[in-house]
C-alpha positions as protocol buffer text, in pm:
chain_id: "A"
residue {
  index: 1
  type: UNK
  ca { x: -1034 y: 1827 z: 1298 }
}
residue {
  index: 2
  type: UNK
  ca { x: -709 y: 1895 z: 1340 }
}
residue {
  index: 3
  type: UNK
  ca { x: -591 y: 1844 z: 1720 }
}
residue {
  index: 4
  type: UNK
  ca { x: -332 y: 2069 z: 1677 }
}
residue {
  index: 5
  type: UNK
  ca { x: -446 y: 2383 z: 1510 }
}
residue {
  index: 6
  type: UNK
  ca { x: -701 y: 2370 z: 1791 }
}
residue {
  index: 7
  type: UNK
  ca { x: -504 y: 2375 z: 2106 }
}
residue {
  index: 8
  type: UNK
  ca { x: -303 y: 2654 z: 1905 }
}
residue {
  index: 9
  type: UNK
  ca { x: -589 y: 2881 z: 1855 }
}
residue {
  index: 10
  type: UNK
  ca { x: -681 y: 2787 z: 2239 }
}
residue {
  index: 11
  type: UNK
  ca { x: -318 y: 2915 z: 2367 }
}
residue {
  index: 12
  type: UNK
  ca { x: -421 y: 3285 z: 2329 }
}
residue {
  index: 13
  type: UNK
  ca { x: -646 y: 3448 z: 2619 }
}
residue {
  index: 14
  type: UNK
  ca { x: -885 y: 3653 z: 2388 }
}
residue {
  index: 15
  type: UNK
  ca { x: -989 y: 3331 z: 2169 }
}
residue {
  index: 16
  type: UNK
  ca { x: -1055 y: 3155 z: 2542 }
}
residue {
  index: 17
  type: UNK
  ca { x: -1280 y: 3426 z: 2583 }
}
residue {
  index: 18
  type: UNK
  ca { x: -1453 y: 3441 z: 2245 }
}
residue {
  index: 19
  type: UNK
  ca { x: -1479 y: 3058 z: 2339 }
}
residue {
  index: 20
  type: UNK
  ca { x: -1673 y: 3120 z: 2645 }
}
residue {
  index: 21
  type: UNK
  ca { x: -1890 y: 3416 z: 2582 }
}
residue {
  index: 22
  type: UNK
  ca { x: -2016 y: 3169 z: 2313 }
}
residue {
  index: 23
  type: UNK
  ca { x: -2073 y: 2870 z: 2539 }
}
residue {
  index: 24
  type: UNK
  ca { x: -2385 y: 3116 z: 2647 }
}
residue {
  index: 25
  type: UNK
  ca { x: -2520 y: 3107 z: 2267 }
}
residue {
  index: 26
  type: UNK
  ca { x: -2473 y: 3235 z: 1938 }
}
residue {
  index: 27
  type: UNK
  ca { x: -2355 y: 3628 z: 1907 }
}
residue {
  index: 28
  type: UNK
  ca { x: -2264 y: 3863 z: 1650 }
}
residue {
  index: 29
  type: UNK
  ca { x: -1876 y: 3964 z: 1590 }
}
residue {
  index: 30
  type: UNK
  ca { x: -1963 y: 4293 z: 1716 }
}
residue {
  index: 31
  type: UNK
  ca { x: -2088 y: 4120 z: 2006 }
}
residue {
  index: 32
  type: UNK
  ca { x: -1806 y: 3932 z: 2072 }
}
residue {
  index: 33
  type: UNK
  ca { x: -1598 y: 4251 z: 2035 }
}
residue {
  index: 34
  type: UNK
  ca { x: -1764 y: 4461 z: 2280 }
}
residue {
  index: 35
  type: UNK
  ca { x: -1616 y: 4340 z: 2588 }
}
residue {
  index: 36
  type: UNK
  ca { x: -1229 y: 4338 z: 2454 }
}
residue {
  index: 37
  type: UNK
  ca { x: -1012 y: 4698 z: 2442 }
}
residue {
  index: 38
  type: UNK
  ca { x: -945 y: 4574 z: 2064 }
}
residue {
  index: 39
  type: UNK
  ca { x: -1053 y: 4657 z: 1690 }
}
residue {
  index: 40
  type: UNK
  ca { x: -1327 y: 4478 z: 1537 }
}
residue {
  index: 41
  type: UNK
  ca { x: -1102 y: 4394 z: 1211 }
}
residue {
  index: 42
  type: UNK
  ca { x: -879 y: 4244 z: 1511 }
}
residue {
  index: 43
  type: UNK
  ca { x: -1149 y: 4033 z: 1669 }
}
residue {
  index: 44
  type: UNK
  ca { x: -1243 y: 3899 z: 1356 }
}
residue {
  index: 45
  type: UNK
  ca { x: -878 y: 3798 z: 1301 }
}
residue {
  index: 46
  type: UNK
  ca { x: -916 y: 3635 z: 1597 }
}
residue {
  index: 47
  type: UNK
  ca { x: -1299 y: 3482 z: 1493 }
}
residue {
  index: 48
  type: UNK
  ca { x: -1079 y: 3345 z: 1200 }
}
residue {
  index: 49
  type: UNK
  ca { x: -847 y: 3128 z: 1388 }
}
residue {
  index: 50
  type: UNK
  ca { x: -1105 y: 3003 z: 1577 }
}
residue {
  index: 51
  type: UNK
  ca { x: -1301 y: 2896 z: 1298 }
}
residue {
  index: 52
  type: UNK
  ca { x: -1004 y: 2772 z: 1119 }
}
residue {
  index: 53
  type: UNK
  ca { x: -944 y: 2564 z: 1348 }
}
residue {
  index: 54
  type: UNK
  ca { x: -1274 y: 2404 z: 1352 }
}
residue {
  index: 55
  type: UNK
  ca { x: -1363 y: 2507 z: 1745 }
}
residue {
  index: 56
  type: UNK
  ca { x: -1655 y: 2771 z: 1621 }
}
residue {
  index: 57
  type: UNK
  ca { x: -1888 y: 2811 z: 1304 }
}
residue {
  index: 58
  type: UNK
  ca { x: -1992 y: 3120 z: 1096 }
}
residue {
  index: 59
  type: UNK
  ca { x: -2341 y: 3172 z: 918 }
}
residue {
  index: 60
  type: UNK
  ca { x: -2484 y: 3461 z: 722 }
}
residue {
  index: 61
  type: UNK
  ca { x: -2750 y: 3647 z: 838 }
}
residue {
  index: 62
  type: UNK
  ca { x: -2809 y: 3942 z: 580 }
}
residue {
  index: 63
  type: UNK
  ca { x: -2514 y: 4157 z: 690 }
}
residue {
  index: 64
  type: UNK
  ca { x: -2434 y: 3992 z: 1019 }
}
residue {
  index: 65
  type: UNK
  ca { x: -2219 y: 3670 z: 1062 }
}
residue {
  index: 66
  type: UNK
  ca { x: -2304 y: 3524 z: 1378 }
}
residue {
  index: 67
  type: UNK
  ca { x: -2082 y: 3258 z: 1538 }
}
residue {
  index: 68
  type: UNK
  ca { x: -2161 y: 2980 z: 1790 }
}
residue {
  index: 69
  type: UNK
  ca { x: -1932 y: 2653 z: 1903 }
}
residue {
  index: 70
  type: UNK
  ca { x: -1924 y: 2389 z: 1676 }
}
residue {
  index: 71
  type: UNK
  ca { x: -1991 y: 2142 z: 1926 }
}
residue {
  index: 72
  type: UNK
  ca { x: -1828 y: 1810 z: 1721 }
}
residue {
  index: 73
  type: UNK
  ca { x: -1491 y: 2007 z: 1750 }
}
residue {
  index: 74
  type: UNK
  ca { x: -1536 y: 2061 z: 2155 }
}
residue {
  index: 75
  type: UNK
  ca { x: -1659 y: 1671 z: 2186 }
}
residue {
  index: 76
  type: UNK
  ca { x: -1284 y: 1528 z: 1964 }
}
residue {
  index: 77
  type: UNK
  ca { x: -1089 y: 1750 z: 2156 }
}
residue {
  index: 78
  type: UNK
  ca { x: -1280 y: 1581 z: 2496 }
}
residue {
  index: 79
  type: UNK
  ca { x: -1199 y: 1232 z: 2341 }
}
residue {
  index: 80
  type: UNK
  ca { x: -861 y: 1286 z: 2320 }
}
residue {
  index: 81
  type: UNK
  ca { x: -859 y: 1425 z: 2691 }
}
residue {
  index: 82
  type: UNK
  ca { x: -1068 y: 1165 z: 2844 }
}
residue {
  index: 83
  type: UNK
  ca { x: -833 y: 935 z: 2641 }
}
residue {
  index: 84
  type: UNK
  ca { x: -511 y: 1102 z: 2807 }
}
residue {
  index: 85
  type: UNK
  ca { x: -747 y: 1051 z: 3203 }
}
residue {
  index: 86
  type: UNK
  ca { x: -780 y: 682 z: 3141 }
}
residue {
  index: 87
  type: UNK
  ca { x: -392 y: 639 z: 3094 }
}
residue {
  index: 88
  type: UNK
  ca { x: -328 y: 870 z: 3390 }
}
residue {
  index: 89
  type: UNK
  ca { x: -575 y: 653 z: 3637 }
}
residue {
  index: 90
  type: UNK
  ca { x: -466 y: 336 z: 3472 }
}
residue {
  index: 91
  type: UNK
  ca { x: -64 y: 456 z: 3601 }
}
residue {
  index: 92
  type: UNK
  ca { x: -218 y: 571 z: 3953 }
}
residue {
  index: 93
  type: UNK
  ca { x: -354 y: 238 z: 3985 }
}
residue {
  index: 94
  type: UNK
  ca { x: -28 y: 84 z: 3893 }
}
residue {
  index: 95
  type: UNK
  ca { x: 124 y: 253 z: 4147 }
}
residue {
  index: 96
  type: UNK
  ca { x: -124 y: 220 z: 4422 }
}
residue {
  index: 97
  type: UNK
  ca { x: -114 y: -151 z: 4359 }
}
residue {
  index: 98
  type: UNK
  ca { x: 288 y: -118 z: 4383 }
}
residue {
  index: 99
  type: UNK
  ca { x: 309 y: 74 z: 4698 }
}
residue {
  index: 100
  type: UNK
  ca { x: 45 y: -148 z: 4855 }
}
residue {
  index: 101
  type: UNK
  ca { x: 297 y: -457 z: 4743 }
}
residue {
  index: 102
  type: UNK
  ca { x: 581 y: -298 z: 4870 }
}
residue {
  index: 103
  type: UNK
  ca { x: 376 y: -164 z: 5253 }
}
residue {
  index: 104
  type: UNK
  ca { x: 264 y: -535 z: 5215 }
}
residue {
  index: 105
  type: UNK
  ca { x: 652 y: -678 z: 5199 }
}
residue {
  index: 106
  type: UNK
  ca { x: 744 y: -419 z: 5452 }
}
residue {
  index: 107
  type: UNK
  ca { x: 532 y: -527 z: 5671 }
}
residue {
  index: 108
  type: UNK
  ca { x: 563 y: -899 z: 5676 }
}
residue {
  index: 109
  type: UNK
  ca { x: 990 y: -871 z: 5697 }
}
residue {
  index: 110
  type: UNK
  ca { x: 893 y: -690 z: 6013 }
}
residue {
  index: 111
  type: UNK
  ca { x: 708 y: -996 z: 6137 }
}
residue {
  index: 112
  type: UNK
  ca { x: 981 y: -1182 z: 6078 }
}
């Protein structure tokens, strides 16, 4: 998957949207489309970033094409977050351990 095609196709509101209406299950692109004050041909372009992108997946059903999350998309995008958390709470605890070194050598220069 490509990281950044899907955090591009995540910038836009609608496609956030589309995102979480299917979180609830699979739906049709007509059923996606309802709730938006837009064309179905534009939804779909919108269906068709998204599943560019690798964040949702199309089947055929007769005439319909209903979409749902494509869950190993979601998890590589939660890797790479979880893997940006660790750094971040490794630094805070680099720092914690600093200011408690410096409260520490503050502290005994005031004994002095």
């Amino acid at each position: 998957m490509n990281l950044d095609a899907a955090f591009s196709a995540l910038a836009d509101p609608t496609r956030r949207a589309i995102l979480t209406r299917l979180a609830l299950g699979e739906a049709t692109v007509m059923e996606l489309a309802r709730p938006f004050d837009m064309s179905q041909p534009a939804v779909s372009r919108h269906i068709r970033v998204l599943s560019d992108a690798g964040l949702i997946t199309q089947r055929v059903d007769g005439t319909r094409r209903p979409c749902k999350l494509a869950p190993e998309a979601l998890s590589e995008i939660d890797r790479w977050l979880a893997m940006l958390r660790d750094a971040l709470t490794r630094n805070y605890d680099r720092l914690d351990a600093l200011l408690a070194e410096m409260k520490n050598s503050s502290e005994e220069k005031n004994h002095e």
